[in-house]
Short mmCIF file of the C-alpha atoms (twelve columns), coordinates in Angstrom:
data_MODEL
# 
_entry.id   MODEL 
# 
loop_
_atom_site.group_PDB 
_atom_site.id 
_atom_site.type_symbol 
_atom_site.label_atom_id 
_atom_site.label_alt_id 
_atom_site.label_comp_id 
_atom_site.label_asym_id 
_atom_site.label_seq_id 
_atom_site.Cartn_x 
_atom_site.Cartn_y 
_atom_site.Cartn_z 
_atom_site.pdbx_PDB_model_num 
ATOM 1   C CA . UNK A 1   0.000   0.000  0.000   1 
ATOM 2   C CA . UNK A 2   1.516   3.165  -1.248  1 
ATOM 3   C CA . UNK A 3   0.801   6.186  0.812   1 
ATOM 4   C CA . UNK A 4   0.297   10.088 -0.023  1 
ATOM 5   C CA . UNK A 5   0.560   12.690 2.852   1 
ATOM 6   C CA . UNK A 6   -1.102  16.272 2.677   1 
ATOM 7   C CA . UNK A 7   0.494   18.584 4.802   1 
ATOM 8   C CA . UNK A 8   0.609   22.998 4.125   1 
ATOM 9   C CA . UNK A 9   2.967   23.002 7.524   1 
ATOM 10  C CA . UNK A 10  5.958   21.598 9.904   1 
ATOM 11  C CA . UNK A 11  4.729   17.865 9.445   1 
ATOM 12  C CA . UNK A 12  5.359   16.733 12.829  1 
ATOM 13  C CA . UNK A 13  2.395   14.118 12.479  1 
ATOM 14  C CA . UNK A 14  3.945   13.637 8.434   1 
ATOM 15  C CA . UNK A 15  7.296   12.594 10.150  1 
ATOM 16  C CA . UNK A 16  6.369   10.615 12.749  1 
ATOM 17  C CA . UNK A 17  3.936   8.424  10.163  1 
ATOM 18  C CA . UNK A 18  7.303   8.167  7.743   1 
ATOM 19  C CA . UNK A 19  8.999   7.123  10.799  1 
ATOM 20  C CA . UNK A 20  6.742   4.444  11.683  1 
ATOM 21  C CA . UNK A 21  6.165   2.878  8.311   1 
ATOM 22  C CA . UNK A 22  10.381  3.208  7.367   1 
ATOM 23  C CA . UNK A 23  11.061  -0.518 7.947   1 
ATOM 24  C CA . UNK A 24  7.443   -1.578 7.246   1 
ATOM 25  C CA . UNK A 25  7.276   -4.003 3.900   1 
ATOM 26  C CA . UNK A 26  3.125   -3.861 3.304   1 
ATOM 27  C CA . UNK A 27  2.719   -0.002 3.681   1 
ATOM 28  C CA . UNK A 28  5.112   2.698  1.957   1 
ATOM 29  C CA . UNK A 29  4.833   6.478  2.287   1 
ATOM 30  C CA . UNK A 30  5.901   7.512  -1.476  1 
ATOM 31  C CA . UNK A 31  4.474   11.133 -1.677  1 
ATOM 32  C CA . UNK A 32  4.146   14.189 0.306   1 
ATOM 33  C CA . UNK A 33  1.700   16.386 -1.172  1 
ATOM 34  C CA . UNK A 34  1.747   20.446 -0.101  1 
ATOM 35  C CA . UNK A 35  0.287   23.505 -1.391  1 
ATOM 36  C CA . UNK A 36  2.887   25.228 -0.190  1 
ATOM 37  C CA . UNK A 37  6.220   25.313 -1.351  1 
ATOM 38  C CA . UNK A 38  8.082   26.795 1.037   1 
ATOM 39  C CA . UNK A 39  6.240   24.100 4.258   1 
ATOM 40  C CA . UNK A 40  8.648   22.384 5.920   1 
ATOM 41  C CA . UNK A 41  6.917   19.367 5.611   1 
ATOM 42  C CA . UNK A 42  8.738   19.633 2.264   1 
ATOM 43  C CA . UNK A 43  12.270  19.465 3.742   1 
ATOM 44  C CA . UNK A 44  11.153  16.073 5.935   1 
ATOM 45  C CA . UNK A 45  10.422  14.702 2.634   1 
ATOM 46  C CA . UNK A 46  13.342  15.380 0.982   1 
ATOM 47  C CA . UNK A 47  15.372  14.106 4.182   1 
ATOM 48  C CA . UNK A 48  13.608  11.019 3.646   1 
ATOM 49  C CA . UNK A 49  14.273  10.822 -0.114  1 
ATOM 50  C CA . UNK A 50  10.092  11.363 -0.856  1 
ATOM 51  C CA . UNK A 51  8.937   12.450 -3.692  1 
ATOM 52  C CA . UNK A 52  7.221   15.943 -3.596  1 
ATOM 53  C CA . UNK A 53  4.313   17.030 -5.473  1 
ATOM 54  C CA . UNK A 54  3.745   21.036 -4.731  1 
ATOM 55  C CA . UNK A 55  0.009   21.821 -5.773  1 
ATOM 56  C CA . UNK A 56  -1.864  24.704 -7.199  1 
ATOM 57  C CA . UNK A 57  -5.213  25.869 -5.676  1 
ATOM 58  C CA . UNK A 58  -6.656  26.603 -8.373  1 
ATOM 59  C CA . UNK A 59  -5.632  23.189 -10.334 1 
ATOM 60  C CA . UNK A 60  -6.373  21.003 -7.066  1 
ATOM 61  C CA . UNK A 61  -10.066 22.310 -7.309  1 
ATOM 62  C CA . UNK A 62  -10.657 23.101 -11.244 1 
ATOM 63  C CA . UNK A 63  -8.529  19.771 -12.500 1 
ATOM 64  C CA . UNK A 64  -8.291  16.508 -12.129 1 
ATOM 65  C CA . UNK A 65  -4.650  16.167 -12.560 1 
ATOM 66  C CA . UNK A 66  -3.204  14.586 -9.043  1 
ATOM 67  C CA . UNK A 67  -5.267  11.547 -9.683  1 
ATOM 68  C CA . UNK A 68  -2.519  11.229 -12.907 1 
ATOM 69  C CA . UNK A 69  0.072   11.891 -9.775  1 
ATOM 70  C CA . UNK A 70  -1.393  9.166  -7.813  1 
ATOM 71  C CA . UNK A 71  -1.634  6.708  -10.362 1 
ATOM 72  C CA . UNK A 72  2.244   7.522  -11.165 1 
ATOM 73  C CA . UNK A 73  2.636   6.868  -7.629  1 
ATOM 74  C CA . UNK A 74  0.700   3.829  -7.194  1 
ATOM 75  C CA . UNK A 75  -1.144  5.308  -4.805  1 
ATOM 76  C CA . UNK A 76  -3.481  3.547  -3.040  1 
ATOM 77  C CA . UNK A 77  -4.419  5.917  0.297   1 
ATOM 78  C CA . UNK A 78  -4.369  9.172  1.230   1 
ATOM 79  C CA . UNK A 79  -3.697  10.800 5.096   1 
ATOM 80  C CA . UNK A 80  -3.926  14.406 5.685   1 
ATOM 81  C CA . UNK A 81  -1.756  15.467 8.203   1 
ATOM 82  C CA . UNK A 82  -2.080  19.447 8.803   1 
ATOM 83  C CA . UNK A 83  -3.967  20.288 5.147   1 
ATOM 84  C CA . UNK A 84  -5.253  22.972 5.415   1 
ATOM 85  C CA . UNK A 85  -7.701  22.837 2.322   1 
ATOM 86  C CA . UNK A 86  -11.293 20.842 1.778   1 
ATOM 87  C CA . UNK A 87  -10.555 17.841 -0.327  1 
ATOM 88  C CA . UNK A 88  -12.261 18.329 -3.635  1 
ATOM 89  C CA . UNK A 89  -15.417 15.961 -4.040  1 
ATOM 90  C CA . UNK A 90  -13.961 14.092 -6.771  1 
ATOM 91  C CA . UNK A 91  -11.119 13.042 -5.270  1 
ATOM 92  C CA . UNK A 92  -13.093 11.681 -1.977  1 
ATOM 93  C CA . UNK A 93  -15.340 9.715  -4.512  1 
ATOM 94  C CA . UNK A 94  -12.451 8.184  -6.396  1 
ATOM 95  C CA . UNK A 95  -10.951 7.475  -2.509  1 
ATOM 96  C CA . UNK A 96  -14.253 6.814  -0.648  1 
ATOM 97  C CA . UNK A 97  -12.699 5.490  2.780   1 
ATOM 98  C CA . UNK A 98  -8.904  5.661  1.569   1 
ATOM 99  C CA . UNK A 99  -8.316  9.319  2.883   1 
ATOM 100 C CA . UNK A 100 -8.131  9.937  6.259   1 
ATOM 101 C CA . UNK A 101 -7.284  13.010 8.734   1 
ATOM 102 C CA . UNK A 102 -6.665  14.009 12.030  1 
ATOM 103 C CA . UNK A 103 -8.201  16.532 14.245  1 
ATOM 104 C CA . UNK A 104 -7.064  18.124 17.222  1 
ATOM 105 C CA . UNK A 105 -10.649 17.936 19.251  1 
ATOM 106 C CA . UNK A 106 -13.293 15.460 19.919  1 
ATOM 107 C CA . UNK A 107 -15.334 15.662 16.773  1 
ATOM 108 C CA . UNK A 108 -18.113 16.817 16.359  1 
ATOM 109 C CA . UNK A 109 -16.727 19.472 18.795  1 
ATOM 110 C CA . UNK A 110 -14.503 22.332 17.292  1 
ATOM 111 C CA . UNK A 111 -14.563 21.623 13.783  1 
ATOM 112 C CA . UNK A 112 -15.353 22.821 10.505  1 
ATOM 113 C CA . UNK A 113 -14.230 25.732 7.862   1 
ATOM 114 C CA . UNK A 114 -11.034 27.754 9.870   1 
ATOM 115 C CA . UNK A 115 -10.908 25.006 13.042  1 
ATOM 116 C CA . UNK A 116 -7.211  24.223 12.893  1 
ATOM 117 C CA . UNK A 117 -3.898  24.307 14.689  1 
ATOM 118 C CA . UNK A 118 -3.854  27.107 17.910  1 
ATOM 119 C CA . UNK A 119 -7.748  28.115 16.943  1 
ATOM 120 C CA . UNK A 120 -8.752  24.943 18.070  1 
ATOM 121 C CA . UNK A 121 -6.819  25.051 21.440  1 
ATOM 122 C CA . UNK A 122 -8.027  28.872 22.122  1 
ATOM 123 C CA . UNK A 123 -12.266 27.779 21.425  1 
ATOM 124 C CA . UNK A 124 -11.303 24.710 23.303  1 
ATOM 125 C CA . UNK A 125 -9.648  26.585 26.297  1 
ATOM 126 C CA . UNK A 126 -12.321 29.469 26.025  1 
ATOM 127 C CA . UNK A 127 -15.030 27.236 26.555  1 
ATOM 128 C CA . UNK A 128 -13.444 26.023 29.517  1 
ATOM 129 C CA . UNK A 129 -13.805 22.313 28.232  1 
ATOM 130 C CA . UNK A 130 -12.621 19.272 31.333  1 
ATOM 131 C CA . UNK A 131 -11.090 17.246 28.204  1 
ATOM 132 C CA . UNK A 132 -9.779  16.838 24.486  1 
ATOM 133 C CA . UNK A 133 -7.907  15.044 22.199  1 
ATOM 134 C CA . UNK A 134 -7.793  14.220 19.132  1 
ATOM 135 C CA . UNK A 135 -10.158 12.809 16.149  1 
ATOM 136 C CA . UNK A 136 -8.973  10.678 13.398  1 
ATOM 137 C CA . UNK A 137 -11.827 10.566 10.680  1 
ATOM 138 C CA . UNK A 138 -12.252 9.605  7.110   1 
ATOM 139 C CA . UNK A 139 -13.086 12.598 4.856   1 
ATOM 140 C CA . UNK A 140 -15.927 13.664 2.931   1 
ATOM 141 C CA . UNK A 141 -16.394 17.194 0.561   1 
ATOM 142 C CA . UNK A 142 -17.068 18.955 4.514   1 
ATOM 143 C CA . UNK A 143 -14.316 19.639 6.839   1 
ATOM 144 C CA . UNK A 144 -14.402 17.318 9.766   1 
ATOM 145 C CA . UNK A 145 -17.864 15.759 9.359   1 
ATOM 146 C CA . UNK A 146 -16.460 12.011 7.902   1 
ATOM 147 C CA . UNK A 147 -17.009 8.853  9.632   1 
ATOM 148 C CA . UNK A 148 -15.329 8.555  13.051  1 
ATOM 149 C CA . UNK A 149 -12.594 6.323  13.235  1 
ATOM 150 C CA . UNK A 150 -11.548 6.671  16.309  1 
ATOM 151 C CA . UNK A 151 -10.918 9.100  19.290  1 
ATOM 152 C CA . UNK A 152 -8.237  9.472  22.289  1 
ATOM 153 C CA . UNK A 153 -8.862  11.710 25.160  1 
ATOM 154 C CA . UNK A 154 -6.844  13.869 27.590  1 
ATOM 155 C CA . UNK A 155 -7.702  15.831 30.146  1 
ATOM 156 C CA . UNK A 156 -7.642  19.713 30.605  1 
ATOM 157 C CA . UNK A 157 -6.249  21.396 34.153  1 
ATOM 158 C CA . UNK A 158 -7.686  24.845 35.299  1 
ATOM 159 C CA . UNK A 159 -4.063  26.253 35.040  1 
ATOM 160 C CA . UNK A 160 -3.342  24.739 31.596  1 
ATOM 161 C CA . UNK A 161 -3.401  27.439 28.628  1 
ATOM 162 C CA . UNK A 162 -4.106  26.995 24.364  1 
ATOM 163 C CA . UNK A 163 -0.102  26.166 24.328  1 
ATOM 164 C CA . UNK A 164 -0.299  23.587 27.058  1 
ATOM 165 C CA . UNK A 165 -3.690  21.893 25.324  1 
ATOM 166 C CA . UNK A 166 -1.841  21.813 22.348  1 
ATOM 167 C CA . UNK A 167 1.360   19.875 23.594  1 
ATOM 168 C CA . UNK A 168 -0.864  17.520 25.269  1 
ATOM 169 C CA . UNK A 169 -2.850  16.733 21.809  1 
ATOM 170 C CA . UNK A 170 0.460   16.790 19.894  1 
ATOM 171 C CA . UNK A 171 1.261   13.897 22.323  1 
ATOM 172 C CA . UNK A 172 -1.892  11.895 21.492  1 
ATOM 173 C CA . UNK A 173 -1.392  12.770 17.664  1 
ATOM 174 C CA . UNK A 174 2.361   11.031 17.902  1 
ATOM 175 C CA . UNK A 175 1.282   8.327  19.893  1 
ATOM 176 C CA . UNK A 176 -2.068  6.885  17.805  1 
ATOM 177 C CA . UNK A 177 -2.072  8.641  14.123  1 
ATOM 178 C CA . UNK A 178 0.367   6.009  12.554  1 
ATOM 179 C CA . UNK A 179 -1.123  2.860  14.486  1 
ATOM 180 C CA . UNK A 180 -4.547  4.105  13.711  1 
ATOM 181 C CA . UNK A 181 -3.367  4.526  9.505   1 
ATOM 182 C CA . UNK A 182 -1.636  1.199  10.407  1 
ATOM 183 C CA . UNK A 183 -4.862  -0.874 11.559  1 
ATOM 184 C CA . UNK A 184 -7.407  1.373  9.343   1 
ATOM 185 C CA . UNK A 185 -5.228  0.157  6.003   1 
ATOM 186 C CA . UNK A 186 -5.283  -3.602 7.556   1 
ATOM 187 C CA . UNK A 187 -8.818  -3.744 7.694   1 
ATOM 188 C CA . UNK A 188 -9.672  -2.588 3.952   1 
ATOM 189 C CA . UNK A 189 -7.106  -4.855 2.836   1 
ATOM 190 C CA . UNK A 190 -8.381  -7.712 4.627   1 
ATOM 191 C CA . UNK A 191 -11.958 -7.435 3.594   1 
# 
């Protein structure tokens, strides 16, 4: 199973899934996929001898063209990691269940259009939630509304701040976003 990675940032999630998968003989990562070509995410791939594919907004929405990519690529699943655009509808049809993100909140809680990075931390922390985490889901044409795959929780302290939340959900992301890719691409090649 060849894998492409969104990511428009750092790619701390992106790096940790390359590390995980390095040794692994069923599941490759063999794309990282940006629209922006000056993200850092870019220099992980390179680091990692990745191939890089910097998109276009416009083509990404008005073209098909990176399904040409992905069939150059062999690729066979998709995992956005820190993309920061909606996945056009006819790529989720032509990937129904083979794209998958991660969120940092319990879905359906704090998501939707502009619900990324620190804004989720400061709406979480303003509304004085007891807990998040973090929200790995498969994706549809809406931000954050695809099937639930699964969900890990961590508690919030009165003193903690949007910086603190976020170190604590950067911890869950590290931990369960490549196991979770791991077992999710298991069971769809097992059935």
């Amino acid at each position: 199973m060849n894998i492409a990675i969104f990511a428009s940032g750092t790619g701390t999630n992106a790096k940790k899934i390359i590390e995980y998968f390095e040794n692994n003989t069923q599941v490759k990562v063999n794309l990282i996929v940006s629209n922006k070509a000056t993200a850092p995410v870019l220099d992980i791939a390179r680091e990692n001898g990745i191939d890089i594919l910097v998109i276009d907004r416009h083509n990404f929405y008005k073209t098909q063209d990176i399904l040409n990519f992905f069939n150059e690529y062999s690729i066979d699943f998709v995992v956005l990691a820190g993309f920061l655009l909606l996945i056009p509808s006819y790529l989720t049809k032509s990937f129904e269940n083979k794209i998958v993100n991660i969120h940092p909140a319990l879905l359906p809680k704090f998501g939707g259009k502009g619900m990324y990075g620190m804004n989720v931390h400061k709406a979480v922390h303003e509304a004085k939630e007891k807990e998040t985490g973090i929200t790995i889901h498969y994706v549809n044409e809406n931000y954050d509304e695809g099937a639930i795959i699964f969900q890990a929780k961590c508690l919030i302290d009165t003193e903690d701040t949007p910086e603190t939340i976020s170190n604590k959900v950067r911890i869950l992301e590290h931990e369960f976003f490549p196991k979770i890719i791991e077992q999710t691409i298991t069971n769809q090649t097992e059935t």
